[in-house]
KEKE-3310 file (N, C-alpha, C; in steps of 0.2 Angstrom, whole numbers, plus 5000, padded with zeros to 4 digits):
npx = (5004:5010:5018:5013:5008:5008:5015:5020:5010:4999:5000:5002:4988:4980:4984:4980:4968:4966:4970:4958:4949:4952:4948:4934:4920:4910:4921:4930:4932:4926:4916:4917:4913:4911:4905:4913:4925:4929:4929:4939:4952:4953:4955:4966:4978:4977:4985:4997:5000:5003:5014:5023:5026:5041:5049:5060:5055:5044:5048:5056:5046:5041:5040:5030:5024:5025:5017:5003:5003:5001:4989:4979:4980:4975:4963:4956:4956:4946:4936:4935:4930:4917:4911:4911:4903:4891:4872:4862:4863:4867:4882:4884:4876:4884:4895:4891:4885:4871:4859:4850:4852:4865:4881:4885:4899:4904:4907:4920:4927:4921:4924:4937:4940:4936:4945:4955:4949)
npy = (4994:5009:5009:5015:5025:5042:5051:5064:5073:5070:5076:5089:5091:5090:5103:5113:5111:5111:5127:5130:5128:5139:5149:5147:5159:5153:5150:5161:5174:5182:5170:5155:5143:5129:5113:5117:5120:5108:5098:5106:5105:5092:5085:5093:5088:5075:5079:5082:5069:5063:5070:5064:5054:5044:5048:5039:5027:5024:5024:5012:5005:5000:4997:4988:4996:5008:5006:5005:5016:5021:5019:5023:5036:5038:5032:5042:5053:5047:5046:5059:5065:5058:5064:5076:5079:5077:5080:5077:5084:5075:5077:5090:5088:5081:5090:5100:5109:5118:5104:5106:5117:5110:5113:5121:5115:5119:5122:5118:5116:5102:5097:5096:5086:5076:5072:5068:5058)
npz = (5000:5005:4993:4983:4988:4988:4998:4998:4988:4995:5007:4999:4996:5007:5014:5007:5010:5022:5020:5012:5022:5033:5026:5026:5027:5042:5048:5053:5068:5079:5081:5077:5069:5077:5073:5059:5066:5073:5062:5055:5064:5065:5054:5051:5062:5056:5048:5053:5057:5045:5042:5049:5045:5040:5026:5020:5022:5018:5004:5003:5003:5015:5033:5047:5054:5047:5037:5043:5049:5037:5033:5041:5040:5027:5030:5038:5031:5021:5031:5036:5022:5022:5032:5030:5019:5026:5029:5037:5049:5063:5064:5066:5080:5088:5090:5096:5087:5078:5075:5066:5058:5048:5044:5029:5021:5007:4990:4985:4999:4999:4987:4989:4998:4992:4982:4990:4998)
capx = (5000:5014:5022:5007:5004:5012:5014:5021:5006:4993:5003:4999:4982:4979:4987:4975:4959:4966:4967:4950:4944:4955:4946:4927:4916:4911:4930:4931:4934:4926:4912:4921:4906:4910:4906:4918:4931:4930:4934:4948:4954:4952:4960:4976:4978:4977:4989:5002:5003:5005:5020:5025:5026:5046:5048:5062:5056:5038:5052:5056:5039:5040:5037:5022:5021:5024:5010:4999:5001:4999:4982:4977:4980:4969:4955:4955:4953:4939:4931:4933:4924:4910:4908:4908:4896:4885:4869:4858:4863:4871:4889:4882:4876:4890:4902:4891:4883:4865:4859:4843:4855:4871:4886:4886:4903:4905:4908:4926:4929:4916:4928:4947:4940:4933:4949:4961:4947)
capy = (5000:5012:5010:5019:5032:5048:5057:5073:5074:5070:5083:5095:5092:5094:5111:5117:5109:5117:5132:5132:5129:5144:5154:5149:5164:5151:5149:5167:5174:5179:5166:5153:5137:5123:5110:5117:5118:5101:5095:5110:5102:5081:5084:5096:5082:5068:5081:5081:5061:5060:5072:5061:5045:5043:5046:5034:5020:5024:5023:5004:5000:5001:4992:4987:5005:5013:5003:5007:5025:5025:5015:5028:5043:5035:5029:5047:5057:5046:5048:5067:5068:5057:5070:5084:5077:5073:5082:5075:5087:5072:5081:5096:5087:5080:5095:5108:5115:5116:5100:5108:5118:5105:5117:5118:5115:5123:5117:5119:5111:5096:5093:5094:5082:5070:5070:5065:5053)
capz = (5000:5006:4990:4979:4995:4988:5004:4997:4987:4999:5009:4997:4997:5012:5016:5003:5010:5028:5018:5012:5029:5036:5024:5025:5030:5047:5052:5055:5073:5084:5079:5074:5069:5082:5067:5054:5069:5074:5055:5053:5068:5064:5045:5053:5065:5051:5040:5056:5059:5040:5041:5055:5043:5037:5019:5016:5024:5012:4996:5004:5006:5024:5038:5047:5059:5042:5033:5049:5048:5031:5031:5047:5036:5020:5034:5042:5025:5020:5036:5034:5018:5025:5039:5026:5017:5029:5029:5044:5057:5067:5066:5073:5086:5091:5090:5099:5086:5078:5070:5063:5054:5045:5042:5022:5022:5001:4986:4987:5003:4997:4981:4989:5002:4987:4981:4997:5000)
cpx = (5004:5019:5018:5007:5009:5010:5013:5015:4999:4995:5000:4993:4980:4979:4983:4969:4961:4965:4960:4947:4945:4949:4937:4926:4915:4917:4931:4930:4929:4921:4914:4913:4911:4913:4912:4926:4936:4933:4940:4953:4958:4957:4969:4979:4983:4985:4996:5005:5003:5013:5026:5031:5035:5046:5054:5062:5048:5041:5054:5052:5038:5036:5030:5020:5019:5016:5005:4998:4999:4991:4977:4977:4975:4965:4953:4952:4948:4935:4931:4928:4918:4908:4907:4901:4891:4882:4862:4858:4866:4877:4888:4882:4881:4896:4901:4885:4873:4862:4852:4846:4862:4875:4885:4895:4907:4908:4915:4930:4928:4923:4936:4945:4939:4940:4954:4956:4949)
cpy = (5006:5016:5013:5025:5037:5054:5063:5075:5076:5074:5089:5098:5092:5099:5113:5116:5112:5124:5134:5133:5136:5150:5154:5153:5160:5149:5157:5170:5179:5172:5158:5145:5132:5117:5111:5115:5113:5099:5097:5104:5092:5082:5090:5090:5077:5071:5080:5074:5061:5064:5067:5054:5047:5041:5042:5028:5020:5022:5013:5000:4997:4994:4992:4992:5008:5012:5004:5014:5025:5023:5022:5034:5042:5037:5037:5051:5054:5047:5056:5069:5065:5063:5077:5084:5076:5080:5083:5078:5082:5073:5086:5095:5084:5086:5102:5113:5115:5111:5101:5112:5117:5112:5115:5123:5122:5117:5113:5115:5103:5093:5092:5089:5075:5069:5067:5061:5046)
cpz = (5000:4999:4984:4980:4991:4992:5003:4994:4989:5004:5008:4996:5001:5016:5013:5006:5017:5025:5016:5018:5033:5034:5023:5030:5038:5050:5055:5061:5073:5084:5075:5076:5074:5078:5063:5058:5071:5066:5056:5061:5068:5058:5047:5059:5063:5050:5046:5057:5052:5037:5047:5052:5039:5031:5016:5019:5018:5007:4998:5004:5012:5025:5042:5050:5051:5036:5037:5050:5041:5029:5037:5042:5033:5023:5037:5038:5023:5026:5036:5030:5019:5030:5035:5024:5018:5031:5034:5048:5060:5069:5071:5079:5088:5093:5092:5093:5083:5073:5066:5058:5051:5044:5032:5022:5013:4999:4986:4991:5000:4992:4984:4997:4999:4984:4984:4998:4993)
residu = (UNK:UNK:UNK:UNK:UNK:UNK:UNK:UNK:UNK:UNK:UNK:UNK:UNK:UNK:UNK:UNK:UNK:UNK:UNK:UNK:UNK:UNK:UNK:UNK:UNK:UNK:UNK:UNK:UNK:UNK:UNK:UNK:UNK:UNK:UNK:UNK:UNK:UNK:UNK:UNK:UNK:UNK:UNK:UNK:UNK:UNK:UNK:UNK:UNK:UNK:UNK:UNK:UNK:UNK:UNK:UNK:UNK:UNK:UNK:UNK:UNK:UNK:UNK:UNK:UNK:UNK:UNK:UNK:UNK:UNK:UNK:UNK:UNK:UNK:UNK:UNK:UNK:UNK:UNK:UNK:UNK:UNK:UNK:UNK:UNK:UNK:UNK:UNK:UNK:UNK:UNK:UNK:UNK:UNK:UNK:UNK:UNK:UNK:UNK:UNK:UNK:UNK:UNK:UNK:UNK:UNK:UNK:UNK:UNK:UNK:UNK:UNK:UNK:UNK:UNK:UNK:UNK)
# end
């Protein structure tokens, strides 16, 4: 699996899809959405344990941590774009915010989270 993963590019993507989050209108202080923060928070996270993962034991095809982080980072970004995606209000409630009204995350977000998934 390892030997597919291109960190540095799932890197790159990443920083971008933080960036968008930095810049949507509910990121903005003092009012900062609850929902949106939680995610910005789970995918900087993710994007730190994937700088984590040693990039020349990845060029080896790594060992079984490095195969372990790297299946962790995959499972994480798809779990993020489900949570984006998700329209039900049941994030919200989870994360404080209001489940009668789902964060719409934007289109933006939606698509650089469908591509890192």
């Amino acid at each position: 699996m390892s030997q597919d993963f291109n960190a540095e590019q799932v890197s790159l993507q990443m920083a971008d899809l933080l960036e968008s989050f930095e810049n949507h209108p509910l990121m903005q202080p003092p009012d900062t959405n609850p929902t949106l923060f939680f995610l910005f928070d789970f995918i900087r996270n993710t994007h730190k344990q994937l700088k984590s993962i040693d990039p020349s034991k990845l060029r080896q095809g790594g060992d079984a941590d490095t195969q372990s982080s790297v299946a962790e980072v995959i499972g994480r970004n798809k779990f993020a774009k489900t949570l984006i995606e998700d329209t039900s209000g049941k994030l919200a409630l989870l994360t404080g915010g209001d489940p009668g009204r789902p964060v719409d995350f934007g289109e933006e977000i939606r698509e650089k989270a469908r591509v890192l998934a």
